[in-house]
C-alpha positions, 0 to 999 in steps of 0.5 A, spaced: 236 261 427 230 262 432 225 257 432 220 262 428 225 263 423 226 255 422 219 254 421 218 259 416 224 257 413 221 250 412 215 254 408 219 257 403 225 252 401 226 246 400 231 242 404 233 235 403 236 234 411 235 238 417 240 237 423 235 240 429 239 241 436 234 239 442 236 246 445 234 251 440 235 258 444 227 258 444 227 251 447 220 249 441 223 244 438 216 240 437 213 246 434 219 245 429 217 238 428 210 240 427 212 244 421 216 237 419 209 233 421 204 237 417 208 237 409 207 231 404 211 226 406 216 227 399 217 234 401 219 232 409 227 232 409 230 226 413 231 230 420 237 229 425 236 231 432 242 233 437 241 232 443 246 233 450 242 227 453 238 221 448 231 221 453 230 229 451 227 226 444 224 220 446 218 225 446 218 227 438 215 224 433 218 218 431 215 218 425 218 225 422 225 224 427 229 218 424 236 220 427 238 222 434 246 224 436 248 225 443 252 231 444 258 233 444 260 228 437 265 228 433 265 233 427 267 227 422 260 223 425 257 228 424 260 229 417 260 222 415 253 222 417 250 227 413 254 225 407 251 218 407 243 221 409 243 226 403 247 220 398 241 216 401 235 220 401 231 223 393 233 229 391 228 235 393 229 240 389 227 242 383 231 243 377 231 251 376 236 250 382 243 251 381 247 246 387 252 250 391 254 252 397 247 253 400 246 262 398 240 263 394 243 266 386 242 273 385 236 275 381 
């Protein structure tokens, strides 16, 4: 997703874990951090950054940042890590919400 789509995506679902690669297409990675910055603090997801070196991120708020991975990593980091950051962090979404595989239900 463009950082445009990221950012108005953050307005209308709420989500309990973002994984954002410093390399986004558009290279506008703090005007999603922003976005992040601005929401109550209960809504703000726990936010996981990639990044190909670690100094590309030491410039994003560390407050909303709580993890930086070095790329390349290994799929199972990757899973186990976002495994363990969703058993840690509140659930986020209402309880209308039916849990699944990420579509939104049919209307």
């Amino acid at each position: 997703a463009s950082t445009a789509e990221a950012v108005a995506k953050l307005g209308e679902e709420t989500y309990g874990l973002l994984v954002i690669d410093v390399a986004l297409p558009t290279g506008d990675v703090e005007r999603v951090i922003n976005r992040i910055h601005d929401m109550l603090p209960a809504e703000r997801p726990v936010v996981l950054v990639l990044a190909a070196k670690p100094e590309a991120a030491r410039t994003l708020d560390v407050d909303i940042v709580q993890i930086v991975l070095r790329r390349p990593i290994h799929l199972q980091q990757l899973v186990d890590l976002v495994r363990s950051c969703l058993r840690t962090s509140p659930p986020r979404r209402d309880a209308t919400h039916q849990s699944g595989n990420g579509d939104r239900p049919s209307s």
